[in-house]
Steps between C-alpha positions, in 0.01 A plus 500: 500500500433540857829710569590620117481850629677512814794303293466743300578775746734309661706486262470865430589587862788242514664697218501794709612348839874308464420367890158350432614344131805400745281326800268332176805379352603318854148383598529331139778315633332339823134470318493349180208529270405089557635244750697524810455833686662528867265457795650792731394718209139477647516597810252359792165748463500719749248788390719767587662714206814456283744553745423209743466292219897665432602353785404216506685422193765645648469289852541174220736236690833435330434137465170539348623787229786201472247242361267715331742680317730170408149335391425827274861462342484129414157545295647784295828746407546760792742787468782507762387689782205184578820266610248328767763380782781710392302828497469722800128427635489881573625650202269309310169573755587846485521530109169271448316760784634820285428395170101361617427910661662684181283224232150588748577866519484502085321216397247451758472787732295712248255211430505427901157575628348326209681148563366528887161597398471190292605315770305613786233469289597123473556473871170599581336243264685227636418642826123455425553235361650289818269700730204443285615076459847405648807370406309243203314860381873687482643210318244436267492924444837433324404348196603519235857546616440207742263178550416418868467121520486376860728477633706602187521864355593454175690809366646589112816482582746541242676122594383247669580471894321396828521734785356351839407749811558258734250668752679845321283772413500631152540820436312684178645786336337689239683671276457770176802403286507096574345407125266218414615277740582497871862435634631392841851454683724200373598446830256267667684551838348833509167599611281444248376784245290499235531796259202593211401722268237774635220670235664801380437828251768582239732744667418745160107494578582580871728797456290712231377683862754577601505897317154489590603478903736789431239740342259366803756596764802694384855320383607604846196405730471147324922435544450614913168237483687188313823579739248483843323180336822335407590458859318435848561797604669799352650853690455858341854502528530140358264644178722820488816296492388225262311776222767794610244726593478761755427415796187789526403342155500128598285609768273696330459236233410223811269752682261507135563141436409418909139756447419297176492173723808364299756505823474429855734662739614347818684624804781245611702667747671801369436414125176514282483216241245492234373237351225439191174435542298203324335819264901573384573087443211497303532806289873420433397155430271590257760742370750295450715736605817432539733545870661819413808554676687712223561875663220756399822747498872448410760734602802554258 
């Protein structure tokens, strides 16, 4: 199986974190394993990280959390707290928003840089792909999850339904845990989106580099590198905070990583950020080394 492991360790971790088994249990709720699944629960792509995509879940109009949630409640049982129109819009939002970070930060976060690996890999092939023949070359690049018939693009959808742009783009999202077949929004009011499965390795092949990146670099000097990749940009005393290090030792640890050509440092005003180079994305990548954000030190 394609994600036996990191089930596997999911569970394990979820047994050992009552707020993530918590936030799993409520996502549960809203996202069923088959049918109806709430459209404000994929947010408009925006390519920025988690926390835009936060808020815009958050920003969801009351009328539309109204319908969507009323919709998900007449196609199966819902506990109490999804009353649809007799639910506070904010309460709900706010709940939704909290339980989606504490789920990433166990089940995904370690397994992050993998998943966007895989698909900026498939972003660039689609890129050469449209470059290389146009729209009828991009289409046609999405067999076998899709069958572009002019004017028709014929997907595997899961039910049958006929979705008309209207002069609408459509957007295409690849994705590392859609499965077998693509997906899309049940509202056709909203722009259009076409989700789909992107080539992938098993997260347990991936991961066996991960001690091997440790020995390479030190635990330490490969936690400060994952924290400065995980973001744009990262401070020392962002790094120190995040890994509670010293401040001389954060510093220390970005001076060797920045002489090794794995960070860049920038002057923006009074700060210096750091950021990783394409050398660190691709050694991490290769890796599979997870976005450590665990302290190197605990006080107590």
């Amino acid at each position: 199986m394609e994600f036996g492991h990191w089930r596997q360790r999911s569970t394990h971790l979820l047994s050992r974190d009552a707020r993530a088994d918590t936030a799993l249990r409520t996502l549960r709720t809203l996202i069923p394993a088959t049918g109806y699944i709430p459209d404000f629960l994929t947010p408009p792509v925006s390519g920025e990280h988690l926390d835009a995509a936060l808020d815009n879940v958050r920003a969801t109009p009351r009328e539309r959390l109204v319908a969507e949630l009323t919709r998900l409640a007449s196609s199966r049982p819902v506990p109490g707290w999804v009353r649809g129109p007799h639910e506070r819009h904010t309460s709900t939002l706010l709940l939704t928003a909290d339980a989606l970070r504490d789920s990433f930060r166990v089940l995904l976060e370690p397994y992050w840089r993998q998943v966007r690996t895989a698909v900026g890999d498939d972003v660039a092939v689609r890129a050469r792909a449209a470059l290389g023949g146009g729209t009828g070359a991009l289409l046609a690049g999405l067999h076998p999850f899709a069958r572009w018939n002019p004017p028709y693009l014929d997907v595997d959808y899961p039910v049958e339904r006929e979705l008309r742009l209207e002069g609408r783009g459509l957007t295409l999202v690849p994705s590392y845990f859609c499965w077998r077949r693509p997906t899309a929004l049940a509202d056709p009011g909203l722009d259009p989106v076409l989700v789909y499965p992107v080539a992938k390795q098993p997260f347990d092949n991936a991961l066996t580099g991960e001690e091997g990146l440790e020995r390479l670099l030190g635990r330490t000097r490969s936690a400060v590198l994952a924290e400065v990749a995980g973001h744009r940009t990262r401070t020392t005393a962002d790094v120190a905070r995040t890994l509670h290090l010293a401040p001389a030792s954060a510093s220390y640890q970005i001076g060797v990583l920045r002489g090794a050509g794995l960070i860049v440092s920038r002057r923006a005003g009074k700060r210096v950020e750091h950021s990783a180079t394409p050398l660190a994305h691709g050694l991490l990548s290769g890796s599979g080394s997870p976005l450590r954000r665990e302290p190197m030190f605990r006080s107590g």
